[in-house]
C-alpha positions as CSV (number, residue, x, y, z in Angstrom):
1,X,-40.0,-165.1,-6.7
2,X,-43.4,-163.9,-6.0
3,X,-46.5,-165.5,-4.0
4,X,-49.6,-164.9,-4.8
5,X,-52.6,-165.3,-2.3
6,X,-56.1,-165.3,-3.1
7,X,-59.3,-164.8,-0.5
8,X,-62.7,-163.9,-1.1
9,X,-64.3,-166.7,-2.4
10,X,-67.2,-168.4,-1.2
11,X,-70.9,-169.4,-1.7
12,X,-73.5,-166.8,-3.7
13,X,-76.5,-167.4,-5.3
14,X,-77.3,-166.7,-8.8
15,X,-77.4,-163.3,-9.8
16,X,-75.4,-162.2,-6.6
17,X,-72.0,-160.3,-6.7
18,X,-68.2,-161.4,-5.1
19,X,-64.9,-159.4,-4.8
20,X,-61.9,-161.7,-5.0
21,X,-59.0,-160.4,-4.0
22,X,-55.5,-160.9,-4.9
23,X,-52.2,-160.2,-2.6
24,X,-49.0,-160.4,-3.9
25,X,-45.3,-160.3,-2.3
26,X,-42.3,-158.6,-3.6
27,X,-41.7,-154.8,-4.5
28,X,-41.8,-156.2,-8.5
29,X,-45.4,-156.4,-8.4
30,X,-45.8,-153.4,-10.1
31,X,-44.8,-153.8,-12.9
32,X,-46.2,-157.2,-13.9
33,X,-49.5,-157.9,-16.0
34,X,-52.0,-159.7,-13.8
35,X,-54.5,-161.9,-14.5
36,X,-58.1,-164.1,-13.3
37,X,-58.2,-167.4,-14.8
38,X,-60.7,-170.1,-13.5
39,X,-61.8,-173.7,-13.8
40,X,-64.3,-175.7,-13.4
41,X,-64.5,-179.3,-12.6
42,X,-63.6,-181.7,-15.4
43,X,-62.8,-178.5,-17.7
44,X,-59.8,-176.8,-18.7
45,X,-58.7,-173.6,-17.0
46,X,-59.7,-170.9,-19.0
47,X,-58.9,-166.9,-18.5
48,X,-61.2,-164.4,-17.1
49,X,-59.3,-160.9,-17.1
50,X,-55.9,-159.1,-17.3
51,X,-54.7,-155.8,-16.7
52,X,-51.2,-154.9,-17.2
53,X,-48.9,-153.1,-14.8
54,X,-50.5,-149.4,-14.6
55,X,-54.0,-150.0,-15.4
56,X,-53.9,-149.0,-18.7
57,X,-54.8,-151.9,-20.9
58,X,-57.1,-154.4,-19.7
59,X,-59.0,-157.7,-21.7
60,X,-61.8,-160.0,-20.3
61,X,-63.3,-162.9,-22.0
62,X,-66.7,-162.5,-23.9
63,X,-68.5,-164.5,-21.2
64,X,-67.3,-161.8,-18.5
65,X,-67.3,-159.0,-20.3
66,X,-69.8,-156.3,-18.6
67,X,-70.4,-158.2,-15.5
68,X,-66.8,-158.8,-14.0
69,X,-64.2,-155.6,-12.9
70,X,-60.4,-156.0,-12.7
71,X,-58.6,-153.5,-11.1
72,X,-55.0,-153.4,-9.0
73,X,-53.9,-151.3,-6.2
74,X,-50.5,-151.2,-6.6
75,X,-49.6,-149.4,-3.0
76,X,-50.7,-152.5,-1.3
77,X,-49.6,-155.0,-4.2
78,X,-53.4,-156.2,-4.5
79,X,-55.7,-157.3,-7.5
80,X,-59.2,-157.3,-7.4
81,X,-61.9,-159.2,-9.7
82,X,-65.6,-157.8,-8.7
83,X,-67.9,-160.0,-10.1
84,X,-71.4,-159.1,-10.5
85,X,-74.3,-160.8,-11.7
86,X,-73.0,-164.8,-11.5
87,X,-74.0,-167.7,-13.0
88,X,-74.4,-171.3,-12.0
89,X,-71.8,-172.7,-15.0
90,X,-69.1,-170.1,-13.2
91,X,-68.7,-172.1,-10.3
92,X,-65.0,-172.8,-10.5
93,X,-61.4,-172.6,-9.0
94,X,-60.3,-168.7,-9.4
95,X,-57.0,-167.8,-9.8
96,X,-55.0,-164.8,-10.4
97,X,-51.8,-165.3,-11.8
98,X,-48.7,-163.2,-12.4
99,X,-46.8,-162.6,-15.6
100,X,-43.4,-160.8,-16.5
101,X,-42.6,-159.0,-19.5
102,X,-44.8,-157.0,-22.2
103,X,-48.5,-157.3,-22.3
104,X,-49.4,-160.5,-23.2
105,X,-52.8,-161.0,-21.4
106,X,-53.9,-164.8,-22.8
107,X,-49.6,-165.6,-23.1
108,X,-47.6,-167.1,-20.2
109,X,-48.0,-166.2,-16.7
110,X,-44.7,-166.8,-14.4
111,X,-46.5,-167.3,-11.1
112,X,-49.3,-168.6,-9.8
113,X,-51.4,-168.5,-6.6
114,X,-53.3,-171.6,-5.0
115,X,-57.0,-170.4,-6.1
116,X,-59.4,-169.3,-4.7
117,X,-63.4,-171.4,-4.2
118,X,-66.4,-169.5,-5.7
119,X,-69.7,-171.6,-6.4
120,X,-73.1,-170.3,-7.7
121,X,-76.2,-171.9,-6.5
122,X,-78.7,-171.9,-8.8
């Protein structure tokens, strides 16, 4: 089993930048893709980024894409999602996720953290 925790959240205007961070329990962590997904009120949860166990392939979405980092630290068990450069319509529930197997960045993820508040004033 594996818990996921994620902080950094909070309130930013438009334009401004966040680091959400992601810890993780367990010694497997390593060796698991992980992944940002978000969602908004009344929309579906949608993904944001993935990066698989050593760094070495990583997706975003389109809306992200040159704006938003993911990176892993896998000494302390930790993902990271820099954002830079937000937007109002981002305003959503983050959370990183956790999945087993091969690369599969937009497949199923095993694990799940409680998510994490970011909203963008306009």
């Amino acid at each position: 089993q594996v818990q996921l925790v994620e902080s950094g959240g909070g309130l930013v205007q438009a334009g401004g930048s966040l680091r959400l961070s992601c810890a993780a329990s367990g010694s497997a962590f390593k060796w698991y893709t992980m992944g940002w997904f978000r969602q908004a009120p009344g929309k579906e949860r949608e993904f944001v980024a993935a990066i698989n166990w050593n760094g070495g392939s990583i997706d975003y979405a389109d809306s992200v894409m040159g704006r938003f980092t993911i990176s892993r630290d896998n000494a302390t068990n930790t993902v990271y999602l820099q954002m830079n450069s937000l937007k109002p319509e981002e305003t959503a529930v983050y959370y990183c996720a956790a999945q087993r197997g091969p690369w599969s960045p937009h497949g199923k993820y095993d694990y799940w953290g409680q998510g994490t508040q970011v909203t963008v004033s306009s």
